[in-house]
N, C-alpha and C positions, 0 to 999 in steps of 0.2 A: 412314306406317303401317308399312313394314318396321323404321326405327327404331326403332316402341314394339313390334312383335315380337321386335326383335333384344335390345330393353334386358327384355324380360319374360323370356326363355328367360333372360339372363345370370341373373337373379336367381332364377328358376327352380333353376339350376343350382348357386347358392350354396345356397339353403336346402334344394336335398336336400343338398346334401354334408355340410350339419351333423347332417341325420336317421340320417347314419350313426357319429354319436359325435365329440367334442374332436376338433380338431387338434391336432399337438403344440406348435403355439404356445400352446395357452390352460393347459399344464403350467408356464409360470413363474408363474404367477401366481391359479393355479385358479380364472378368469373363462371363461366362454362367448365366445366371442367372434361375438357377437349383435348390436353393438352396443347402445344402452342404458345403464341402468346396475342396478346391481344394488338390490333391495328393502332396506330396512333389518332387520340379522339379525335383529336384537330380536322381527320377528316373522314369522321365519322358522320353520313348524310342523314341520320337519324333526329329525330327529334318527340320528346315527348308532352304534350300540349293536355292539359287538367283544362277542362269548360267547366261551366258553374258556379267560378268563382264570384264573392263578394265584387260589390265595385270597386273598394280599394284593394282586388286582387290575391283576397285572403281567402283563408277554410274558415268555416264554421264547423267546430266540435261534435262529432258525430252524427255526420250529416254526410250523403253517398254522393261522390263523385262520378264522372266518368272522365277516365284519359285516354287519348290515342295514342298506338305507337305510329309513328309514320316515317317510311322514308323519303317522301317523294316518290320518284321512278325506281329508287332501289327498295326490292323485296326482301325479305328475311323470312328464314327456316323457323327459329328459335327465338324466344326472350325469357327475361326474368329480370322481374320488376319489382321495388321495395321501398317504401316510406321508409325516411329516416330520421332521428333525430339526433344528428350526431353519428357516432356508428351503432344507439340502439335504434331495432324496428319499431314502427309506430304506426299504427291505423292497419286493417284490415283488407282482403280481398275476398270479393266472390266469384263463385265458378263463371263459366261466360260460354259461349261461339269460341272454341280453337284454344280456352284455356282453363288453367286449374290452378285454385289455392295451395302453396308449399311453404313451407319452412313452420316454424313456430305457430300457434295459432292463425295459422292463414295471414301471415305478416308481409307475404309474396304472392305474386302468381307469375304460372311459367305456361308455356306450350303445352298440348297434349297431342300433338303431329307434328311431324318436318315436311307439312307441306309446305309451299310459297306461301307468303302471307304479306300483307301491308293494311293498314291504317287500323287494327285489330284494338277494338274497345273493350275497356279494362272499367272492372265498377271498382272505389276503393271506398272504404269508411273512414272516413278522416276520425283521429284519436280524441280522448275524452279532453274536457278544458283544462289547461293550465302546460299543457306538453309544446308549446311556441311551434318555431320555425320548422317547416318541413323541409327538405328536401326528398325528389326519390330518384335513388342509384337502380342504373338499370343495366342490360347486358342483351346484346343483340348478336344472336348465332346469322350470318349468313349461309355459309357454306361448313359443312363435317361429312367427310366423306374418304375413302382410301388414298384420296390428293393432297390431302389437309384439311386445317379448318381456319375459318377466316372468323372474325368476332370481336366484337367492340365491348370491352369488358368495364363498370364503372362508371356508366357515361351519368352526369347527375345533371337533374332536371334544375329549373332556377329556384330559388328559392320560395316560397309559399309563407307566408305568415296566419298563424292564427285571429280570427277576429274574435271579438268579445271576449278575449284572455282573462282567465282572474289571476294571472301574473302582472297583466295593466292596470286592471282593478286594484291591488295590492299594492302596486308601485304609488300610483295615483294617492290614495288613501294614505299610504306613508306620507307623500311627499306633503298632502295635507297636515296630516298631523305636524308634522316638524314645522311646518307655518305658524299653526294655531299657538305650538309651544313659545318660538317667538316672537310672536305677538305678546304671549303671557308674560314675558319676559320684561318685553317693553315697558308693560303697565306696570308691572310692579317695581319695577328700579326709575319709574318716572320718566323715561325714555319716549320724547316726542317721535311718533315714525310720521315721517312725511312724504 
C-alpha cells in the first residue's frame, strides 16, 4: 500500500509540474512531453493568426506583434509557441494573461495553468534584420489527464516574410552591380546594347 501511495504522489507530482507550462525540453522539438503521440494535423481545429502585419503581409525587424491562438469552439488546456527560422528559434516572447516565456532567451512561451483557455494573446518581438522567412511551430495540449492526453504537436503557422530585409537590399545591390559591370563591358569592347 505505501508503494502505490508513493508511485501515485510521483505521478502526482509529474502532471502538476506540466499544469505549469513546457519544459524546456519540449523547445527542440515543439511536442508536450506527455507522452503519447500527437493527433494527426490534418485535423487539428487550431489556428494561429499574427495581426499587425505590413500590407504585403510581412514583420518588420524588431517590431512587437501580437498572435492569437484560437480554436474556434475547441478549447485548450496547454500551448507552446516558437518562431522559426528553419529549425533555429528567432524573435522573442513576453510574459502575458495565462502565459510565460521558455526555452532559450525567451525564444517561446507556454502556459502557466491547465485551465480551459481559447483565443489567448501572445506578444512576440519579431528578430533583428537580415533573419528572412518566419514560420512559428506551435503545440496545443487539449486534454492530460489519468485517461491520456490528446495534443497537436508541430502544427506551423504560414509563413511570414521579413519586410525591409538587407538580405533584399543585398541582393538588389548585387544584382546592380553585375548590370553596371556589363554595361562596362559593352563600352569598352564597343558593343552596341540596344
Amino acid at each position: 500500500m505505501i508503494a502505490i501511495t508513493a508511485l501515485f504522489l510521483v505521478f502526482l507530482a509529474y502532471a502538476q509540474a506540466r499544469s505549469g507550462g513546457a519544459p524546456s525540453e519540449a523547445c527542440a522539438n515543439i511536442a508536450p512531453q506527455h507522452g503519447g503521440s500527437s493527433q494527426p494535423l490534418v485535423s487539428s481545429p487550431y489556428s494561429l493568426n499574427v495581426s499587425q502585419l505590413t500590407a504585403a503581409g510581412g514583420y518588420t525587424p524588431g517590431r512587437n506583434y501580437t498572435l492569437v491562438l484560437t480554436g474556434g469552439a475547441s478549447q485548450y488546456k496547454g500551448l507552446l509557441v516558437q518562431g522559426r527560422r528553419g529549425t533555429n528559434p528567432v524573435g522573442s516572447f513576453a510574459a502575458g494573461n495565462l502565459v510565460k516565456p521558455v526555452c532559450s532567451t525567451n525564444t517561446a512561451v507556454t502556459h502557466t495553468d491547465n485551465t480551459l483557455k481559447n483565443n489567448i494573446q501572445l506578444t512576440w518581438t519579431a528578430p533583428a534584420a537580415g533573419t528572412g522567412t518566419v514560420v512559428f511551430s506551435y503545440a496545443v495540449v487539449v486534454q492530460n489527464n489519468a485517461t491520456g492526453s490528446i495534443y497537436y504537436a508541430t502544427l506551423p503557422s504560414p509563413e511570414i516574410a521579413e519586410v525591409g530585409s538587407n538580405t533584399s537590399v543585398a541582393q538588389s545591390s548585387m544584382t546592380s552591380l553585375m548590370l553596371l559591370m556589363l554595361l562596362g563591358m559593352f563600352a569598352v569592347h564597343g558593343i552596341a546594347a540596344y
